[in-house]
N, C-alpha and C positions, 0 to 999 in steps of 0.2 A: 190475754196478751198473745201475741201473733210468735211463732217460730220461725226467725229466716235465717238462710244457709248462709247467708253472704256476710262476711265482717267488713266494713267499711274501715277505711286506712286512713290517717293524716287527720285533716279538718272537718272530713265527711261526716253525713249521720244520714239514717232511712226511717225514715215515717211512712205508715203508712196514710194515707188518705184518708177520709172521712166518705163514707157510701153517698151518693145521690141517690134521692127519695124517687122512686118508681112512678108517682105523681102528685099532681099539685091541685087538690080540691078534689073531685071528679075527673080531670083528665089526663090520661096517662101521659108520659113524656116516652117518645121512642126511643128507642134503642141508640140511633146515631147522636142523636141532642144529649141522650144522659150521658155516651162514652165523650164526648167531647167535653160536660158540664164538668166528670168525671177526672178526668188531666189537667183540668183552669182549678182543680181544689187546691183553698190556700190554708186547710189547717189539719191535722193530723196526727195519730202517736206516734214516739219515736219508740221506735223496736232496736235499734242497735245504734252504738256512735263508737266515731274513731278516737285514738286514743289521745289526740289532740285538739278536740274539737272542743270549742271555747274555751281556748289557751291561748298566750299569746308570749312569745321568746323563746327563748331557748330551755329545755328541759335541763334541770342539774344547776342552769346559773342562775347567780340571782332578779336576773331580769326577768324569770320566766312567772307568769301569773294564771292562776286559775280564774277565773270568772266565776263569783260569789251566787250568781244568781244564772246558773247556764242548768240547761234543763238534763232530768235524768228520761232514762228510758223509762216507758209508762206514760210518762207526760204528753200533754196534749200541746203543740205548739202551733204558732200560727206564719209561715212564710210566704212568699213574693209569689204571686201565680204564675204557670208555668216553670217556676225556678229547678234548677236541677236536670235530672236525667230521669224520666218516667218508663216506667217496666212492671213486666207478670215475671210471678216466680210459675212453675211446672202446675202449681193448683190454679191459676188464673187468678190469684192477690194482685190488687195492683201495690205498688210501690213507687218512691221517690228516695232517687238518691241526693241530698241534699251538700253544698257545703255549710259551714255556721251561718255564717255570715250572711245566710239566704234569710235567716230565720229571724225574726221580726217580735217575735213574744210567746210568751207561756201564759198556757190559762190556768186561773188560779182557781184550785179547789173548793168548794164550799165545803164549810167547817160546820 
């Protein structure tokens, strides 16, 4: 599991990315092709979330709902390409800052 500095706020969550493979059979993929391949990735763990994030109403009232099935950190989720705000922490981690609502599904563990 990845350590990042940054606590996301509100709706947000940060995943990190899934690596692009270096090459495909025998032939390597460059530099420029994997960092581009690299930013279009739509699935990822989430390292941190905000403290609203797949909720929906108002905190304290009765309208307010957790989402039964919203992912925790560790989990691998799958969202929208491109979606969010993409970044290096100080070691060159890439990261995505996400809102929920980007996020598309969790993949389920084999038991």
């Amino acid at each position: 599991m990845t350590s990042v500095k940054i606590r996301p706020i509100g709706y947000r969550l940060i995943v990190k990315p899934e690596t692009v493979e270096e090459k495909v059979g025998s032939i390597y993929i460059p530099d420029e092709a994997k960092d581009q391949k690299q930013w279009k990735q739509s699935k990822g763990e989430v390292v941190a979330m905000g403290e609203l994030a797949f909720t929906t109403g108002t905190p304290g009232k009765e309208d307010y709902i957790v989402f039964p099935n919203r992912p925790k950190v560790g989990d691998v989720v799958m969202f929208r390409e491109y979606a969010g705000y993409a970044w290096k922490d100080e070691d060159g981690t890439r990261f995505a800052t996400l809102n929920d609502d980007d996020v598309m599904g969790v993949e389920i563990a084999d038991e």
